[in-house]
N, C-alpha and C positions, 0 to 999 in steps of 0.2 A: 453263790450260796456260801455263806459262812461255816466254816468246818464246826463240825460237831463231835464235843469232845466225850469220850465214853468210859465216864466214870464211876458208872454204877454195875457189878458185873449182875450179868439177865438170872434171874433164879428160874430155875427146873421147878414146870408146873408138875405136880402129883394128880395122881388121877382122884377125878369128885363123885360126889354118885349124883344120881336124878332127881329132879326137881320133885313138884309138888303134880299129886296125881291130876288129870285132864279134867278141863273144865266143862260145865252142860254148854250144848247148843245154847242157850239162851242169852250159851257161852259167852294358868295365869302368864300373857305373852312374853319374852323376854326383850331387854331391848336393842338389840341388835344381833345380826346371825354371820359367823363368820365360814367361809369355804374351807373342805378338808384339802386342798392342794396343797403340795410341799413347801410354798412360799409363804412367806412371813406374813404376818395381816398387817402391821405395820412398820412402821420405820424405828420406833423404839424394840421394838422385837426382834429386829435383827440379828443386831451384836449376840444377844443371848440364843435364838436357835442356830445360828450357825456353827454354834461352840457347842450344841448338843450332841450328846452323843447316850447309844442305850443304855442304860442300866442296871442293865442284866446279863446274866449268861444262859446257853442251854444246856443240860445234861441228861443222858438218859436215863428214864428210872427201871424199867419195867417192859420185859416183852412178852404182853395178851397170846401172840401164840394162833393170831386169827386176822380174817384175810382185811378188812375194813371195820371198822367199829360206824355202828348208825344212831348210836343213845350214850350220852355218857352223861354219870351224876355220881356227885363225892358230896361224903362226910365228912365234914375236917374230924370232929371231934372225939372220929375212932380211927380216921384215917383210912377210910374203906372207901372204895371205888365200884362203882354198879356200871357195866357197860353189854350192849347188845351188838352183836356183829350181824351185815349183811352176807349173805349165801353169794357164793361165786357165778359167772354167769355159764350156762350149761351148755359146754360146746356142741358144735355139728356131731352128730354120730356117734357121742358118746351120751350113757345115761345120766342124767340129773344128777346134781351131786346129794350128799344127805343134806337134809335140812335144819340149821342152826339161827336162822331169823329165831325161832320162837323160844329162844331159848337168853336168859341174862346172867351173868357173870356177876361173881363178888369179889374182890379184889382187897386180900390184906395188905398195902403198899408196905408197911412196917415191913413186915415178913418177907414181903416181893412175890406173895404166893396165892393162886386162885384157891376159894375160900370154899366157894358151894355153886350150881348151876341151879338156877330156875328154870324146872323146864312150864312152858303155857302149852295149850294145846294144839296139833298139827294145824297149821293153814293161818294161827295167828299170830300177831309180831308185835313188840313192843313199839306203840306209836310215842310216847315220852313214859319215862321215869322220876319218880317222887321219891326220895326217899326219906323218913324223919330228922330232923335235927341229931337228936340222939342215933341215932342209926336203927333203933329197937324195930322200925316197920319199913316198907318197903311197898308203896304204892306204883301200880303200872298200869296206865293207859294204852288198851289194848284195842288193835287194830283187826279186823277181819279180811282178809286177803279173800275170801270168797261167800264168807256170810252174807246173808242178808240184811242180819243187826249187825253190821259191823262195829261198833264203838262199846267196850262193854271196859270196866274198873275191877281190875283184881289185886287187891292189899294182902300182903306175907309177913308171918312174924318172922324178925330174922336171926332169931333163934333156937324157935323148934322149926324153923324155915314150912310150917301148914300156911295155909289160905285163908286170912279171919275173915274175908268179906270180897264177893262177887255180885255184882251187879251190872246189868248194859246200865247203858248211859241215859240221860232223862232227854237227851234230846240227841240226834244221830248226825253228829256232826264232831268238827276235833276242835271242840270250843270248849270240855272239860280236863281239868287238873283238880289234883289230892293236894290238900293243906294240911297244917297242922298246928295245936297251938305249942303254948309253953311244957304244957303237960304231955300226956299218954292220949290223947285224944287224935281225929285226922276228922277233914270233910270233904264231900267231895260238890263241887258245884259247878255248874253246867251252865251255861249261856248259848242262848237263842240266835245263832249267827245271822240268821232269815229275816226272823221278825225282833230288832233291837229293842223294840218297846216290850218286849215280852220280859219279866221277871226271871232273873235266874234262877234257877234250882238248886238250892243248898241245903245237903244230907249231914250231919253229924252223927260221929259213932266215937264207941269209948275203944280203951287198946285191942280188945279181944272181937270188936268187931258187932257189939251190940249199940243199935239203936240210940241215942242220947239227945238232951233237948241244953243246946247249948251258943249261947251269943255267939253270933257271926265276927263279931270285934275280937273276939279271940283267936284268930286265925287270919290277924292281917300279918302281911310276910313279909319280910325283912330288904330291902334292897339290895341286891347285890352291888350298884354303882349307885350313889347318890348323886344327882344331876342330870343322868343319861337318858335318856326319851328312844325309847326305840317305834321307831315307824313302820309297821309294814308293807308291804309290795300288794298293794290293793288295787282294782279296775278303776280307772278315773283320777287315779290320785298318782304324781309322779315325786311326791315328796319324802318318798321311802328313806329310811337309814337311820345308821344311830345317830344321835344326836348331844351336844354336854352343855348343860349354861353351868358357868361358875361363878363365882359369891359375887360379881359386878353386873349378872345379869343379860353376859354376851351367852350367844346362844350360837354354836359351832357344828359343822357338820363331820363327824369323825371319821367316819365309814356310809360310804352309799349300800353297800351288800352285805353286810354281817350277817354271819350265823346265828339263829333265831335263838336269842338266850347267851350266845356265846361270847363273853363280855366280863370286864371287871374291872374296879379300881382300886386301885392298892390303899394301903389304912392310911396313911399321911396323904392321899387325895392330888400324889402329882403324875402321878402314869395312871392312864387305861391302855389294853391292851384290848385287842379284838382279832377275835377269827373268824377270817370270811368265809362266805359259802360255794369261794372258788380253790380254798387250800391255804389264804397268805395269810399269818402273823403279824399283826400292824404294833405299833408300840406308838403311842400318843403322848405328848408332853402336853397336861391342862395350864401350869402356867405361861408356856411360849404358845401355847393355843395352835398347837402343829404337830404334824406328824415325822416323827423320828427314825422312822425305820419300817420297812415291809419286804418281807420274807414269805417264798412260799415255801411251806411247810408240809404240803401235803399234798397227793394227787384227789384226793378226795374233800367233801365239807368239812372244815373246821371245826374241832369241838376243845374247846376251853372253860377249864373256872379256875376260880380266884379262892387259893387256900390261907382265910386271913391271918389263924390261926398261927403259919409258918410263913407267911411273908411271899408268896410262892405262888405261882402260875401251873396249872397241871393242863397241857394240850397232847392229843392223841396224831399220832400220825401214821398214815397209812403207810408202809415203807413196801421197795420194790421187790424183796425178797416173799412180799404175800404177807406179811405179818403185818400187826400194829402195833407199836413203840407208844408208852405212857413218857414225854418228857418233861422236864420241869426247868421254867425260868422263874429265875430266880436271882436276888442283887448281889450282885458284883461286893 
């Protein structure tokens, strides 16, 4: 393991107050595909990954202060951090611990300091996080740990941090995500996991959370990695993993197991980095079309994004002491 160097000193969280009051029960092929193995794809390839080397460093930014992070989503362009931790497991003999699944975190990274907690209501957990471009809203796909509607949408201003818009899901399944466009607008739209031919369900609403009649073209979303194809781990199908073709139209396997989302390509388009869903850090070279380095990072799933704005990689990592470390790679 590469020593990790600590240069960022941990800021003292302040205590937050409580979230937002409880919610109702109602509560084209490419041409050719190359293997992610550590060896060269060819013989002109060689010379050059042999000589690679990472191009980055890691440094710690920020310590959460909690035992596992399960949700993690960044703003760059207020630099704010949205993350949810999982509950500890509840030993023999002793009582259950208090409950913090249902609860999300905001993170001023500037500052190094927790900003505000959302609390949702007991028994439900953040199943993923939306949060706006601007940061001004804060959508969260919510999970029912014992409901019977499990799947319900609850959007936050996240400034007077209320609730502009609850609703279950149009279809009860985890095949809905909040969009947004360029403006104050968000939608939210659902897909038919079951019956694929069935039309999705797409809701538009303005900032405060009313109703609105607005093209679906405004709320296509931006790519995090241009090229990458992520596959999922589906019944039948063994061709799971991310995937990159680049500007010649090879088409390469990066990662067989990545974390769902967890993925990015830096702005000059010659690293992707990935984290898998067993803890490792992979560092990809797209011109040597190879992997340059794999690091586990974490005893837990991997959760990374790509801050373009500063050039920057932000991954969480479980550490042994019970806490979770915000670090950042970043170039050399």
């Amino acid at each position: 393991m590469q020593h990790w160097s600590w240069l960022f000193a941990l800021a003292a969280m302040p205590a937050c107050g409580c979230g937002s009051t409880a919610e109702p029960p109602d509560g084209g092929q490419p041409s050719s595909t190359t293997s992610a193995s550590p060896g060269p794809t060819d013989s002109a390839a060689e010379g050059s990954t042999l000589a690679l080397a990472s191009p980055f460093v890691k440094e710690d930014l920020v310590d959460l202060g909690q035992r596992r992070v399960s949700r993690f989503a960044y703003v760059e362009s207020t630099n704010t951090l949205f993350a949810s931790f999982g509950d500890p497991p509840t030993l023999e003999g002793k009582p259950p611990p208090a409950e913090h699944e249902n609860e999300i975190e905001e993170w001023d990274l500037s500052a190094g300091r927790r900003r505000f907690v959302y609390s949702l209501p007991p028994s439900w957990m953040p199943d993923d996080v939306y949060p706006s471009p601007d940061g001004s809203l804060l959508g969260v796909l919510l999970y029912g740990k014992t409901a019977p509607a499990w799947c319900r949408v609850s959007v936050f201003d996240t400034t007077s941090h209320a609730r502009v818009h609850s609703s279950a899901c149009a279809f009860l399944d985890r095949h809905t995500k909040i969009l947004y466009d360029a403006g104050s607008h968000f939608a939210i739209e659902s897909r038919n996991a079951i019956e694929n031919t069935a039309p999705p369900s797409f809701r538009t609403f303005d900032h405060a959370g009313h109703s609105v009649a607005i093209d679906a073209k405004q709320f296509a979303a931006k790519p995090n990695c241009p090229g990458c194809e992520e596959i999922e781990q589906v019944q039948g199908r063994n061709d799971h993993g991310l995937y990159f073709t680049d500007a010649s139209g090879t088409r390469s396997l990066v990662e067989k197991n990545p974390e769902h989302g967890g993925f990015g390509l830096t702005n000059d388009g010659k690293w992707l980095v990935v984290a898998t869903s067993n803890g490792e850090l992979v560092i990809w070279s797209t011109e040597a079309r190879r992997e340059v380095s794999r690091e586990k990072s974490t005893e837990s799933n991997g959760h990374l994004v790509y801050d373009s704005m500063r050039d920057r990689f932000l991954f969480a990592v479980a550490a042994d002491s019970g806490s979770s470390l915000v670090r950042v790679l970043r170039r050399r």
